[in-house]
C-alpha positions in Angstrom: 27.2 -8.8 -12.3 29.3 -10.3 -14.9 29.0 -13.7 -14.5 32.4 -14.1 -13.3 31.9 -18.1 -12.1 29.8 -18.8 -15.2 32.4 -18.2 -17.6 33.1 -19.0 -20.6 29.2 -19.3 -21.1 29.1 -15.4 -20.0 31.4 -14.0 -21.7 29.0 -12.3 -24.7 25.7 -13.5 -22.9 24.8 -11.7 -19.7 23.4 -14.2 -17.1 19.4 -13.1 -17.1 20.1 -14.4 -20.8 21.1 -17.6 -20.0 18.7 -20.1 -21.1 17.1 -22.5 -19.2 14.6 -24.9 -21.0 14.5 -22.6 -24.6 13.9 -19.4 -23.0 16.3 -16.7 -21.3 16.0 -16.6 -17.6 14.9 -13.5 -17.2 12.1 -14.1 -19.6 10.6 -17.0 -17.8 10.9 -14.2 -14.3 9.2 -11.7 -16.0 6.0 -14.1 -17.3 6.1 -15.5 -13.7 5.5 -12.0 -13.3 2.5 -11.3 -15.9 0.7 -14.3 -14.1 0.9 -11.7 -11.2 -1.0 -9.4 -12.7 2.8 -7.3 -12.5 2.7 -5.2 -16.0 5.2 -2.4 -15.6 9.1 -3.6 -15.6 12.1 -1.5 -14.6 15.2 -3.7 -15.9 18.6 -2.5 -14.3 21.2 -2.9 -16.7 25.1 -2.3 -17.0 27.1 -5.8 -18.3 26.0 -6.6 -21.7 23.0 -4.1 -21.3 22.5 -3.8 -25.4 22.0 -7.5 -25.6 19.1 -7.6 -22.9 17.5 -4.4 -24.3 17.5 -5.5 -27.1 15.9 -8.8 -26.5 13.2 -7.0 -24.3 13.0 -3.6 -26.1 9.5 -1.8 -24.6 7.5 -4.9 -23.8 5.2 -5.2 -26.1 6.2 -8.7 -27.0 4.5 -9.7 -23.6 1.9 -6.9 -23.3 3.9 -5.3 -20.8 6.0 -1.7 -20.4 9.9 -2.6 -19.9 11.8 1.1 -19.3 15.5 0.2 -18.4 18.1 1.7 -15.5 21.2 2.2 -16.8 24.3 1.7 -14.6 27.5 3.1 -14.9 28.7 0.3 -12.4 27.2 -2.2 -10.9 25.0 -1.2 -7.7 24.6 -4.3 -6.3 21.1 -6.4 -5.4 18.9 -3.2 -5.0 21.4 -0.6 -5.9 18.9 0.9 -8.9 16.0 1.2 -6.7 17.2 4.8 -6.0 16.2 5.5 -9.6 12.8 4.9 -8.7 12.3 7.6 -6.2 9.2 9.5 -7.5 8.4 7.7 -10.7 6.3 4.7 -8.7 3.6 5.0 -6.3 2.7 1.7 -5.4 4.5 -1.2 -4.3 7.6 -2.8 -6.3 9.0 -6.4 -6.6 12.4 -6.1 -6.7 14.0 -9.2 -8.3 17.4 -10.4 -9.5 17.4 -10.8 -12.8 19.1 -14.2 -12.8 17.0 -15.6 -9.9 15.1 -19.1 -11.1 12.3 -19.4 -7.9 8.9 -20.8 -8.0 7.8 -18.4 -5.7 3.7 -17.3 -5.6 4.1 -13.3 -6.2 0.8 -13.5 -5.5 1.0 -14.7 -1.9 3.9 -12.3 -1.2 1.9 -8.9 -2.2 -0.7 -10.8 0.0 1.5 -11.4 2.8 3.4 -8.0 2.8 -0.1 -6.3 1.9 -1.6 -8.2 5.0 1.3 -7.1 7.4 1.0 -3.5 6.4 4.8 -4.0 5.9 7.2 -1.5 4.5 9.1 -4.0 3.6 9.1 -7.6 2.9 12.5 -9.8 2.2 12.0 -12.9 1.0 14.9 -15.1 1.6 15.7 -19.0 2.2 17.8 -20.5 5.0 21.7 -21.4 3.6 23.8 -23.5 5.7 27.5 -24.0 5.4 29.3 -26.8 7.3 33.2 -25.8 8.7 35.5 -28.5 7.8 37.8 -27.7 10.4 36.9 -27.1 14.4 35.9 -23.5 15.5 37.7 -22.1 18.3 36.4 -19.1 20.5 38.3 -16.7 22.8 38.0 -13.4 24.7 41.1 -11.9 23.8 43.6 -14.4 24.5 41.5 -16.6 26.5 40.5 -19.7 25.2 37.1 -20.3 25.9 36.1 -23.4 24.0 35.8 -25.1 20.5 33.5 -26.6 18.3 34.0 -29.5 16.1 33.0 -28.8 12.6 30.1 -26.7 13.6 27.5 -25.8 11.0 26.4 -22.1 10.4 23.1 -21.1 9.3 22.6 -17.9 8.0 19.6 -16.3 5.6 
């Protein structure tokens, strides 16, 4: 994306080059990464792409490979995966680039590896709390309402 809620400080940074304690984002997520044994990076790219290749470029800063997906538009969360078809053969980490967790990679190959999963979504609980009363029908009906009811949602 582009930021849109961080302006002005996005305006000529893209946010995986924000900084957060002296280093861009997406730099402390990819050495989160190398502790993982991860060593091969596909970085999607579309708003400010030159800036982030250019503070990546192939890698070898960090011992790694970095090759880059470019987007004409933005594809959303996992939108460049599609890019991937054929070129990887085992399995991917697929990580927003602005995303700050303290996450063990390392316990989620485990746990995905240990499940035999296909897939594995890691996600946390987000709850939002109506200010106003919720009211439910059927139709016209009125069946009942809820004072300032709280939704949870992952």
């Amino acid at each position: 994306g582009k930021g849109l809620r961080l302006r002005p400080l996005t305006e000529n940074c893209p946010k995986p080059l924000l900084h957060v304690n002296g280093k861009p984002i997406l730099e402390i997520i990819i050495q989160q990464c190398i502790k993982a044994g991860i060593n091969k990076f596909f970085i999607s790219v579309h708003y400010l792409a030159d800036k982030i290749v250019s503070y990546f470029g192939d890698g070898s800063k960090w011992g790694v490979e970095i090759k880059y997906i470019y987007e004409d538009y933005p594809l959303g969360t996992a939108g460049a995966i599609q890019f991937l078809k054929g070129k990887v053969k085992d399995s991917i980490l697929v990580v927003n680039g602005d995303l700050l967790t303290k996450v063990n990679f390392n316990d989620i190959f485990n746990y995905h590896n240990k499940n035999d999963a296909e897939i594995t979504i890691c996600v946390r609980e987000n709850n939002i709390k109506s200010p106003y009363g919720v009211i439910e029908v059927e139709g016209i009906k009125y069946m009942k309402m809820t004072e300032k009811p709280t939704f949870k949602y992952l």
